[in-house]
C-alpha positions as a printed Julia matrix, in Angstrom:
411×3 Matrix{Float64}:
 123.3   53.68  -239.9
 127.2   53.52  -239.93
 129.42  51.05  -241.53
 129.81  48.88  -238.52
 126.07  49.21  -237.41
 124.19  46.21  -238.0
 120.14  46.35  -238.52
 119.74  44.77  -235.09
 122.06  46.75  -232.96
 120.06  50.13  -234.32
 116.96  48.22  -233.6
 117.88  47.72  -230.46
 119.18  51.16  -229.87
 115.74  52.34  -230.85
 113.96  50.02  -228.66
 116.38  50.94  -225.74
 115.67  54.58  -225.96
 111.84  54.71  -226.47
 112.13  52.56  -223.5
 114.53  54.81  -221.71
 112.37  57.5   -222.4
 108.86  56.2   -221.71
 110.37  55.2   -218.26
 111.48  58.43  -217.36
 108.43  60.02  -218.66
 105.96  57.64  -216.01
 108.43  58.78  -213.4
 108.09  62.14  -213.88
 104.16  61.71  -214.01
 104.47  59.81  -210.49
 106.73  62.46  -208.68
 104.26  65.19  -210.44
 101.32  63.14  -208.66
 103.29  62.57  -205.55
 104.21  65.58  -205.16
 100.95  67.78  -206.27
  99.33  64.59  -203.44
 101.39  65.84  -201.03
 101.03  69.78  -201.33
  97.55  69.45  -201.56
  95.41  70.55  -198.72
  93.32  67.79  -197.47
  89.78  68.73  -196.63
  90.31  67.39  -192.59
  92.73  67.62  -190.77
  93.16  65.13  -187.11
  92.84  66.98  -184.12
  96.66  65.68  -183.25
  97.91  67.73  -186.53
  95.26  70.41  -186.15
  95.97  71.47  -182.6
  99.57  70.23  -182.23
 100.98  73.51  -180.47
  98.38  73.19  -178.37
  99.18  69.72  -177.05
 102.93  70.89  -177.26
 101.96  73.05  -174.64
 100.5   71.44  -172.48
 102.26  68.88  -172.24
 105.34  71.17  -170.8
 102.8   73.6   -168.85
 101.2   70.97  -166.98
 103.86  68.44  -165.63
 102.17  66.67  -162.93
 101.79  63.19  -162.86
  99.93  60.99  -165.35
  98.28  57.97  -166.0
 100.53  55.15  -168.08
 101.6   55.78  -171.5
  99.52  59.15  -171.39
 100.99  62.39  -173.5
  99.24  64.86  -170.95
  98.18  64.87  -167.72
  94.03  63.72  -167.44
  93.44  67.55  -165.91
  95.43  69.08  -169.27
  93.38  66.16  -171.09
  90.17  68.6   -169.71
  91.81  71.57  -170.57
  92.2   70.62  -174.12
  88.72  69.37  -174.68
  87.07  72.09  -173.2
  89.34  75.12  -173.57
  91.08  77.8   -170.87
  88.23  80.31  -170.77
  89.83  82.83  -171.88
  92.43  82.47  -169.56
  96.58  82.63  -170.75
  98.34  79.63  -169.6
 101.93  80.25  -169.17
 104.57  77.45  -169.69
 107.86  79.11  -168.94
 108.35  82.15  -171.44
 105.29  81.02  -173.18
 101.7   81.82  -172.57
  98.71  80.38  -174.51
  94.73  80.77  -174.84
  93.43  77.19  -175.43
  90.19  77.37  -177.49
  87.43  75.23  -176.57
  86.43  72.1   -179.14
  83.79  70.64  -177.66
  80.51  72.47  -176.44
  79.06  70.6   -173.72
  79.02  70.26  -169.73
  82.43  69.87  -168.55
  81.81  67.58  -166.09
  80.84  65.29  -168.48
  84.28  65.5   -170.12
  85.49  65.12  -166.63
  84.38  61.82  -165.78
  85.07  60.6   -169.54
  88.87  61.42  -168.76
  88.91  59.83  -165.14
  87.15  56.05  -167.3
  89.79  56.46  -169.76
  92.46  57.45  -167.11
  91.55  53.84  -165.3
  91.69  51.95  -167.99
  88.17  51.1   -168.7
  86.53  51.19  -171.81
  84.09  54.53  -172.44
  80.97  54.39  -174.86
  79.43  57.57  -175.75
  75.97  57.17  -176.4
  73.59  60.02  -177.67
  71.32  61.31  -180.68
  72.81  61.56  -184.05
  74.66  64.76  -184.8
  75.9   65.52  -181.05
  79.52  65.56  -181.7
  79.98  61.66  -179.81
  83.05  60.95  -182.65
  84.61  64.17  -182.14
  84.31  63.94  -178.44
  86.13  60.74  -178.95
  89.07  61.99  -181.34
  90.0   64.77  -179.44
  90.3   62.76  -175.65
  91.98  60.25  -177.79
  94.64  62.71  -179.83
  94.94  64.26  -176.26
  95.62  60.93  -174.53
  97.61  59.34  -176.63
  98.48  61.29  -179.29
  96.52  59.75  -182.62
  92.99  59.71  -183.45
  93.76  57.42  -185.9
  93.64  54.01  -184.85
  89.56  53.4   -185.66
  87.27  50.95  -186.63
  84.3   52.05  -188.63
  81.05  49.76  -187.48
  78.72  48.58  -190.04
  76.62  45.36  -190.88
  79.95  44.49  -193.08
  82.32  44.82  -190.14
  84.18  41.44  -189.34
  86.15  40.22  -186.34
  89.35  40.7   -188.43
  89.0   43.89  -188.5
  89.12  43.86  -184.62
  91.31  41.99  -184.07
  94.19  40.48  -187.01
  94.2   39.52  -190.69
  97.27  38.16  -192.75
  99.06  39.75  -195.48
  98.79  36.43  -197.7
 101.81  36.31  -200.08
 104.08  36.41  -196.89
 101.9   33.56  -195.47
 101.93  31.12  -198.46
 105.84  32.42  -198.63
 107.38  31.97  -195.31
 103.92  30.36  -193.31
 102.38  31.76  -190.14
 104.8   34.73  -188.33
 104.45  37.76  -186.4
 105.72  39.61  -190.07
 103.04  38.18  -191.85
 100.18  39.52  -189.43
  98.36  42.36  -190.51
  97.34  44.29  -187.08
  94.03  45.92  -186.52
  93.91  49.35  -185.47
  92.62  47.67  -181.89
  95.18  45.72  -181.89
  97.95  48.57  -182.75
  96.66  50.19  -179.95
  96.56  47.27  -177.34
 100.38  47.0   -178.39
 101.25  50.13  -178.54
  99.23  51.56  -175.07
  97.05  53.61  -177.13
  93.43  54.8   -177.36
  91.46  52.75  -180.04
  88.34  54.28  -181.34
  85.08  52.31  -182.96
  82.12  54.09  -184.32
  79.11  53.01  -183.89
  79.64  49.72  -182.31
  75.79  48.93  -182.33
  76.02  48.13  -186.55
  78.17  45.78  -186.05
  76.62  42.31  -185.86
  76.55  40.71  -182.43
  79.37  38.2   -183.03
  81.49  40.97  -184.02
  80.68  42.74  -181.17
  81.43  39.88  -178.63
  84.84  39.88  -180.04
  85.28  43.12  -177.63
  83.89  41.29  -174.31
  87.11  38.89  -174.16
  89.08  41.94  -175.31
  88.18  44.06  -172.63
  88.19  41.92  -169.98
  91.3   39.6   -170.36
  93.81  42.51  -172.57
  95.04  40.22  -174.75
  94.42  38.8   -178.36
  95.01  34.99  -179.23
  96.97  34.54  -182.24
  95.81  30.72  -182.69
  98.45  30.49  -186.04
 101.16  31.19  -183.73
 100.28  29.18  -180.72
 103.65  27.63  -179.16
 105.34  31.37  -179.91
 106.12  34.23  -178.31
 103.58  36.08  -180.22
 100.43  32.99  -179.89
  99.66  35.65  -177.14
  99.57  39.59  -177.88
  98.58  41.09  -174.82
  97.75  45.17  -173.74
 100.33  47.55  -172.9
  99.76  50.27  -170.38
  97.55  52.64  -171.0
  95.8   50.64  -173.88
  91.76  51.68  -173.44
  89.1   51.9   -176.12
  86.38  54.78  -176.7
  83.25  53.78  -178.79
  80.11  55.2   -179.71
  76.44  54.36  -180.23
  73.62  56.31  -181.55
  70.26  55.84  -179.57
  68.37  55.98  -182.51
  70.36  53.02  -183.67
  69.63  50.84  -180.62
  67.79  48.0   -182.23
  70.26  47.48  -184.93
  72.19  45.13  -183.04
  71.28  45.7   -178.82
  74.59  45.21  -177.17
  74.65  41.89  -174.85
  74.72  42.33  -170.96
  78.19  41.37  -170.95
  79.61  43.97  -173.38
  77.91  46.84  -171.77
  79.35  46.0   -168.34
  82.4   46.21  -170.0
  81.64  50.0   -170.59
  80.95  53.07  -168.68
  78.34  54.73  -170.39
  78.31  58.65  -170.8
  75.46  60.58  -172.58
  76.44  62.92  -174.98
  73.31  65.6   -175.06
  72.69  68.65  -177.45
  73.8   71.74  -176.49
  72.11  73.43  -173.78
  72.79  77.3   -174.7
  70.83  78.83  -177.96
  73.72  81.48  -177.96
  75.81  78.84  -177.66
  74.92  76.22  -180.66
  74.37  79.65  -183.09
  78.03  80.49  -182.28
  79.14  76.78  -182.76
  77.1   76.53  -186.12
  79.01  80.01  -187.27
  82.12  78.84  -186.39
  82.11  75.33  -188.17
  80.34  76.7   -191.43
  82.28  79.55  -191.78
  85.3   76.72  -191.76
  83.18  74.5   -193.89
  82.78  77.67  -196.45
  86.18  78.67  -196.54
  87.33  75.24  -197.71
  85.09  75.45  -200.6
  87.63  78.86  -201.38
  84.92  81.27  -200.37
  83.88  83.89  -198.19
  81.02  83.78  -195.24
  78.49  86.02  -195.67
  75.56  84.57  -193.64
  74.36  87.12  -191.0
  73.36  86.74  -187.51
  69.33  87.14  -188.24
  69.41  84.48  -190.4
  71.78  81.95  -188.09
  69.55  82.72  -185.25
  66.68  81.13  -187.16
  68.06  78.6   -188.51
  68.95  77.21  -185.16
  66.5   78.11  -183.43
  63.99  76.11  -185.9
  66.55  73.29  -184.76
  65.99  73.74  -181.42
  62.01  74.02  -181.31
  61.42  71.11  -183.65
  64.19  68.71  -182.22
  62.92  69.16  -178.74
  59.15  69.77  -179.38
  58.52  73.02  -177.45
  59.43  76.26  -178.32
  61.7   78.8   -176.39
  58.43  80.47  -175.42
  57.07  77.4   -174.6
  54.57  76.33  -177.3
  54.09  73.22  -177.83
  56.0   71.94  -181.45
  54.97  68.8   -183.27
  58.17  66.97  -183.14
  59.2   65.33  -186.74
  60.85  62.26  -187.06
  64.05  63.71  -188.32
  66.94  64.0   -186.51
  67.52  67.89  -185.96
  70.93  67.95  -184.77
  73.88  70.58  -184.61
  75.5   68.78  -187.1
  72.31  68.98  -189.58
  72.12  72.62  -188.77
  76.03  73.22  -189.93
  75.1   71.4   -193.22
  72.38  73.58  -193.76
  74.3   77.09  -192.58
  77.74  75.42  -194.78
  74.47  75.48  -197.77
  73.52  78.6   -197.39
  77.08  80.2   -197.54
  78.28  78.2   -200.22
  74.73  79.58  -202.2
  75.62  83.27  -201.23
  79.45  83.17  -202.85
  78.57  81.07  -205.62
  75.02  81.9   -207.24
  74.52  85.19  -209.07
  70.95  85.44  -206.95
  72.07  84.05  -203.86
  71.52  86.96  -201.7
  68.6   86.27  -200.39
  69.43  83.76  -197.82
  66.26  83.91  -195.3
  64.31  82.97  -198.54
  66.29  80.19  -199.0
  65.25  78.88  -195.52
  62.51  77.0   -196.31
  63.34  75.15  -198.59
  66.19  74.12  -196.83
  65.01  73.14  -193.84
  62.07  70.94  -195.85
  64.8   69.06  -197.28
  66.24  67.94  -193.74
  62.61  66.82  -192.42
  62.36  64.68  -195.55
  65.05  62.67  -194.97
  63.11  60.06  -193.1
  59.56  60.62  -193.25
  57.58  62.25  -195.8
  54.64  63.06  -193.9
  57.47  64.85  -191.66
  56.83  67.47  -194.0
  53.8   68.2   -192.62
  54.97  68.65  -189.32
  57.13  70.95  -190.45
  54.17  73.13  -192.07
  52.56  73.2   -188.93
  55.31  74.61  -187.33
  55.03  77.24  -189.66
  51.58  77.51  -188.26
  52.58  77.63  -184.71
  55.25  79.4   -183.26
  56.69  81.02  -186.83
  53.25  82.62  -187.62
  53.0   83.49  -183.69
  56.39  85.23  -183.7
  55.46  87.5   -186.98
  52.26  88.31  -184.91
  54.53  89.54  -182.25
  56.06  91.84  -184.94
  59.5   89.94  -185.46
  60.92  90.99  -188.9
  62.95  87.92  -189.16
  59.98  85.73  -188.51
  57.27  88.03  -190.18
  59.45  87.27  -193.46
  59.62  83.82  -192.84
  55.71  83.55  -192.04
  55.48  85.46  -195.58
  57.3   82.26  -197.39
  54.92  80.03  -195.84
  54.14  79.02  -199.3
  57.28  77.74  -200.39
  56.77  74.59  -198.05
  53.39  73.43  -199.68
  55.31  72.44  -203.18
């Protein structure tokens, strides 16, 4: 302390530095978070980010005309979905192959395109695990350019969410106003002339879902706070639509009401016709699934082949020679059979004894028949008795190994 420092002025220099530097130490910590948040590489990416040169492209290869607030043309919108076939599109000095997303019939994707393109809503309906959301985020990145603007549906979904809520200390601050309104991602879209998106529309309850009927019909949201306004009214731009889906096994959760499903044309999403086909599908999206988790694929063809072909028998209850399959209760969708592929891989990079992937099988697939039904388990053993023991007869290795594990499924 100097001659002309008193106890308090050090005190306070003291105070004013720890201070100083305990501030610039949590700043540092936040722009170390930020910035390690934003580097980071996020596990999904939206189709809009994903496939951006792609839409790029399109948009300047095929200039034709197009609906209303629309990014591409409805026949690029096709295009997108279902890929070029192999084929180089050329937009001036550029030329592009346009992989396909979506395995399916492409006339279904056609006449999902022309609802959308007229304004009217589309609900894609189908078993669980038949790609109905992503169906739904690519026409909508396509479309409009964000898959973003979604409502999840479950029992806890309210009409808020649908519609508006109110970011409250502006309310009790300056009172009702078109600032303090807190937009749904419907209603973002209905403003903006975008594609809004809600999953599974059948969880919601049925006076959530009736919020939709006036929505669809009239275009327009009453804002009852701001009645005498400009904004007591918020009505649709062009091009505003809305895509939702429904699983069938979810159809008495809450049965949609005559007057909602008029408001919808209703496409059927199926599974995939081709075995070759869903095996090539399954590789593609595990080996992505696998290389996320930092490793490499090393799941052959033999054992991909049975895997989905298993699928295919017990989700459709004949095999592909025709013998009759017990079906089980259980789902057995695409989507299951990535999870289980995605399992096997991540066991072959990461477990000393992982190897052995056929034996692994099994055991696998008895943990997907569980899911729902115990006594599904059973079903799956007879399987085992059918067509697996039938195809080792034949003198399939693949199968003859798999007969050989029969024992693994009576633990």
């Amino acid at each position: 302390m100097t001659a002309t420092e008193t106890p308090t002025t050090a005190a306070n220099t003291v105070t004013a530095a720890r201070t100083t530097t305990a501030a610039n130490t949590v700043t540092a910590a936040r722009t170390t978070t930020a910035a390690n948040t934003a580097t980071a590489e996020r596990q999904i990416v939206p189709p809009e980010e994903k496939h951006a040169a792609e839409l790029e492209f399109l948009a300047a290869h095929d200039s034709g005309p197009r609906p209303p607030g629309w990014r591409l043309t409805p026949r690029a919108v096709v295009t997108f979905v279902m890929g070029s076939g192999g084929e180089k599109l050329k937009a001036g000095r550029r030329s592009l192959v346009i992989e396909p997303k979506f395995v399916g019939e492409r006339a279904l994707v056609e006449r999902c395109v022309v609802t959308l393109a007229g304004e009217r809503g589309l609900l894609l309906v189908g078993e669980p695990g038949t790609a109905k959301s992503m169906l739904s985020e690519l026409l909508a990145a396509a479309v409009c350019g964000t898959s973003a603007l979604t409502v999840q549906g479950t029992a806890g979904t309210t009409e808020d969410q649908l519609k508006y809520g109110w970011n409250y200390a502006l309310l009790l601050a300056k009172g009702p106003s078109r600032e303090a309104l807190v937009p749904s991602p419907v209603l973002t879209a209905m403003t903006t002339g975008a594609v809004a998106r809600v999953e599974e529309v059948t969880r919601c309850l049925p006076e959530v879902q009736d919020a939709l009927v006036s929505l669809l019909s009239e275009r327009r949201i009453a804002v009852p706070e701001l009645a005498g306004t400009p904004d007591g009214q918020l009505h649709a731009a062009a091009g505003f639509t809305l895509i939702a889906t429904a699983n069938l096994r979810d159809k008495g959760v809450s049965e949609m009401s005559a007057a909602l499903k008029r408001r919808f044309n209703f496409e059927t999403v199926g599974p995939i016709g081709s075995l070759a086909a869903e095996v090539e599908l399954v590789r593609r999206q595990s080996t992505t699934a696998v290389a996320r988790a930092g490793a490499g694929y090393a799941v052959d063809d033999a054992v991909l082949e049975a895997l989905v072909t298993a699928f295919r028998d017990l989700r459709t209850g004949r095999s592909t020679e025709g013998w009759d399959v017990e079906r089980p209760s259980t789902v057995m969708s695409t989507a299951e059979a990535v999870s289980v592929a995605t399992a096997l891989g991540v066991t072959a990079a990461y477990l000393p004894d992982g190897g052995d992937l056929l034996g692994r099988l099994p055991g696998q697939l008895l943990g997907v028949v569980r899911k729902d039904d115990p006594a599904d388990a059973a079903r799956l053993l007879g399987y085992w008795d059918g067509p697996v023991r039938r195809r080792a007869e034949q003198g399939a290795a693949t199968w003859r190994t798999l007969w050989d594990l029969r024992s693994a499924l009576e633990a």
